[in-house]
N, C-alpha and C positions, 0 to 999 in steps of 0.2 A: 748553794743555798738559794732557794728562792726569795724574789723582791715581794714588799708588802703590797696587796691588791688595792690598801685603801691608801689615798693620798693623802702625805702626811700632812697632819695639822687637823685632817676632815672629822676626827673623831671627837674634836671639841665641842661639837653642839649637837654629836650625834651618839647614843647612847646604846645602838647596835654596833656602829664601829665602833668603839670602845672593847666593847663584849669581844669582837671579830678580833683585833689586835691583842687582849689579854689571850684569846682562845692560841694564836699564833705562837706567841710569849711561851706558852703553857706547852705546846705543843713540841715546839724545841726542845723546852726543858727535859720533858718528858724523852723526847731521844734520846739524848745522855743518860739518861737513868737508863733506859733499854739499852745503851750502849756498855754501861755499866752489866747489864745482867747478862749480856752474850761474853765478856772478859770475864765474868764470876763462875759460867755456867763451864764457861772451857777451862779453866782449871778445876774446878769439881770433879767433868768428866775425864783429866787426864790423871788424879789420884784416884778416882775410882777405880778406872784402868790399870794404874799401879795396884790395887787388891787392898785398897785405903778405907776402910767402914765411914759409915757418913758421921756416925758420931765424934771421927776423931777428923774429919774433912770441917766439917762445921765449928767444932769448937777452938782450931787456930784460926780461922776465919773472922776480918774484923766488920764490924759491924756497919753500916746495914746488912744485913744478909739479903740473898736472893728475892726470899719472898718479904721481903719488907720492902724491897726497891719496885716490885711490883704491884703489891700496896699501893705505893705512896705514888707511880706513875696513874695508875686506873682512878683514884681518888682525886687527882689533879685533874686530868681529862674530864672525868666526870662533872666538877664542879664550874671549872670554866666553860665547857660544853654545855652543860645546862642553864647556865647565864647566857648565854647566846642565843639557845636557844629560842630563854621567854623574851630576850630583848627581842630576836627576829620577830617571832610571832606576835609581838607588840607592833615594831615597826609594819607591817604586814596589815594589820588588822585597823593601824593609823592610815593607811593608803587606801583603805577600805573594800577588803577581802572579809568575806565573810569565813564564819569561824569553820564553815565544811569545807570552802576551799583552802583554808590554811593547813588542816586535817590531812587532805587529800595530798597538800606539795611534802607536809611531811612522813605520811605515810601512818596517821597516828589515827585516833575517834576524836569523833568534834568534843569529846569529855575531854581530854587529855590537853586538847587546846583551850578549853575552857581554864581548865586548872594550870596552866601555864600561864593564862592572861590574870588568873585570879592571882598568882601565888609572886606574882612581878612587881619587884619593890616600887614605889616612883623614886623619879631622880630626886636627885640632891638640890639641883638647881630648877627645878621646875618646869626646864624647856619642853617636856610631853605633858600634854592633856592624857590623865589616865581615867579610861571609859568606867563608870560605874553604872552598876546596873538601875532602872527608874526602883520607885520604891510605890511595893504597891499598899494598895490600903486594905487593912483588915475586912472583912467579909462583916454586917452586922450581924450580932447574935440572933437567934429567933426564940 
């Protein structure tokens, strides 16, 4: 198993490590659950083998089933990875990167980064200034 990149303690005032350490967390977990689906998938495949129909392979089978375990790992990924994400491109655009080269290191449209910076909760505790855009003023009517 690999050691954490981030040094411990550093994630307290910093809201990308955090992200990066739950992403890690998530990450593991998610192994096991794939380690789970390759144990389920080989016995599957060795009553199938036996000449076992899937309806009667599935229904002594306890639950999670296969594709719930795969579910529930893509959904975990997903949601930590996308917290990461908008924290990185936060942290990123805090360093001051503009929104096409953050685009560019992710490989996304400067939309997508836009909608990342927009849709990023602020912290709990305050430590990030979160950029809001100027407000402009109504046009007068004619």
């Amino acid at each position: 198993m690999s050691t954490p990149l981030v040094r411990p303690g550093a994630e307290a005032d910093d809201p990308t490590a955090q992200a990066l350490a739950h992403l890690r967390e998530q990450a593991l977990a998610t192994i096991e659950l794939l380690e789970q689906v390759v144990a389920r998938a080989d016995l599957v495949a060795q009553h199938r083998a036996a000449g076992a129909p899937y309806a009667r392979i599935l229904a002594g089978k306890q639950r999670p089933l296969i594709v719930e375990l795969l579910s529930s790992a893509a959904r975990t990924l997903s949601d930590a990875g996308g917290r990461y994400r908008r924290e990185q491109a936060q942290a990123l655009a805090d360093e001051g990167l503009h929104v096409e080269e953050i685009a560019h290191l992710f490989g996304v449209t400067r939309q997508r980064v836009s909608a990342l910076l927009k849709s990023r909760t602020p912290p709990a505790t305050g430590a990030r200034r979160r950029v809001t855009p100027l407000a402009v003023e109504p046009r007068p009517s004619r």
